[in-house]
N, C-alpha and C positions, 0 to 999 in steps of 0.2 A: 504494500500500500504506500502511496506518496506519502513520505515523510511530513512536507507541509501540511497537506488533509491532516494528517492523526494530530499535529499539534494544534491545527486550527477545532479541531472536534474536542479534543483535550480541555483547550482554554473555552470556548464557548460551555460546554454539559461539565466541566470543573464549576466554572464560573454560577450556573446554576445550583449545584451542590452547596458552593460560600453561600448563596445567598437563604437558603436554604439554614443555613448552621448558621447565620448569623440572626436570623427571626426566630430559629430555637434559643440562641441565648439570652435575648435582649426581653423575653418573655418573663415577665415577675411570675414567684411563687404563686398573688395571688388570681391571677387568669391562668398558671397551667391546669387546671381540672376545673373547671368551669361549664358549664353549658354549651357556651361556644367550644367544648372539644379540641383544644388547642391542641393538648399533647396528643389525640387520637389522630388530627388530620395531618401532624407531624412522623408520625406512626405506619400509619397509611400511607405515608409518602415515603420511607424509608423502606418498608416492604416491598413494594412494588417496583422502588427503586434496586434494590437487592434481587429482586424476581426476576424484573426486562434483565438484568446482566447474564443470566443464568444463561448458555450457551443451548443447552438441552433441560427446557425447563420442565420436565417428568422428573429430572433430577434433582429439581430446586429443593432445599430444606435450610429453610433462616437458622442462626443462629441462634443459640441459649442465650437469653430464656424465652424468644418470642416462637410461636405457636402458628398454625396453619388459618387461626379464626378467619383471616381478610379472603380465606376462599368459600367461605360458609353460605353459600345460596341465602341462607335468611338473616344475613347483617350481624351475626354474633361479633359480638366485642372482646376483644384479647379480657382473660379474667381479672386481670387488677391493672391497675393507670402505670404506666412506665415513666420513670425518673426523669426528670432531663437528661442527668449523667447518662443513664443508660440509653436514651435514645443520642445523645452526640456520639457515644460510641458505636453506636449503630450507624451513624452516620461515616464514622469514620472506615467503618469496614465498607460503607457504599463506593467510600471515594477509592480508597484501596481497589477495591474490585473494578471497579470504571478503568481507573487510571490503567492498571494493568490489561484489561483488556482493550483499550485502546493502542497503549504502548506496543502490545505486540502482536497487532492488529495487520493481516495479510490480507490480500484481494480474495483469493478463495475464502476466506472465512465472512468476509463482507457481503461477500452475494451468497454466502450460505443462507441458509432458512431456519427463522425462530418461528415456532409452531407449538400450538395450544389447541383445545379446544375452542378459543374463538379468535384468533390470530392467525394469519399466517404469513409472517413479512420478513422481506430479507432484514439482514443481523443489521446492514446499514441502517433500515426502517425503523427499528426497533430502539436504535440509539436515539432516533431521532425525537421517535416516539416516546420514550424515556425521559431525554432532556425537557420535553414538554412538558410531559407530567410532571416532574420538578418544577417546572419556572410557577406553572399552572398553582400549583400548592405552596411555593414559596410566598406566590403574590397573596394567597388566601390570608395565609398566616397574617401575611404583612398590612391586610385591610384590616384585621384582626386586631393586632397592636395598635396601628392609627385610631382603633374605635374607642380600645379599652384604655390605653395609656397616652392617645395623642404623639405616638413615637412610633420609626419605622427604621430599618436597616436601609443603608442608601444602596444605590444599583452597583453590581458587580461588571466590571467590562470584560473581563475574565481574570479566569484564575490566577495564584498568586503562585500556584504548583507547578513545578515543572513538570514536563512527561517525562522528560529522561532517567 
């Protein structure tokens, strides 16, 4: 794969990630467990962000201590609220996983196929598709903050990471 692409893909879906871990921190203790579902839709974001990586995702299994609920046909909710700590850590093993798979990121694997039951998109689609989903839930969060605390994490141009 062109070397420029991966860093260009890198620092744009990195760059989504920061912005993402920055509306988890900037969140007071007292809006994390709240009705607005702060720490869930940050949760939900991190899952899925862990899932789309997953190359063969029949094989996807998150991390301890998070659990399969986000595939639950009827909305089940993980059984207790996860920490900040624990979810920036989850965070961090997203961006880990990202970056690495970018990093060593080849044309055959790009036009391979990520396939689900209701997917079925090349690996390229799927990043991309990814990236969205993050930006899409970083901005929730961040309407979120604006509403409850009048404060927002400013925009990321990209990452701060390198890929190499």
């Amino acid at each position: 794969m062109d070397p420029s692409l991966k860093e260009t893909l890198w620092k744009q879906f990195g760059a989504s990630i920061d912005m993402l871990e920055n509306a988890i921190q900037l969140c007071p203790p007292g809006c994390w467990d709240t009705k607005t579902q702060f720490w869930y839709i940050a949760y939900h974001c991190l899952f899925y962000l862990d899932y789309y990586l997953t190359l063969e995702p029949d094989k996807f299994s998150p991390p301890p201590p998070y659990g399969f609920s986000e595939f639950d046909p009827a909305g089940a909710m993980p059984d207790r609220t996860y920490t900040k700590e624990e979810l920036l850590s989850y965070l961090q093993h997203g961006r880990a996983k990202c970056h690495d798979l970018i990093a060593g990121m080849t044309d055959e694997v790009l036009r391979s196929r990520w396939v689900n039951a209701y997917k079925n998109y090349s690996v390229f689609e799927i990043l991309l598709y990814n990236m969205r989903h993050v930006q899409h839930h970083a901005a929730q969060l961040n309407l979120l903050l604006r509403k409850e605390i009048n404060d927002a994490p400013l925009w990321v141009s990209q990452t701060k990471w390198e890929l190499a």
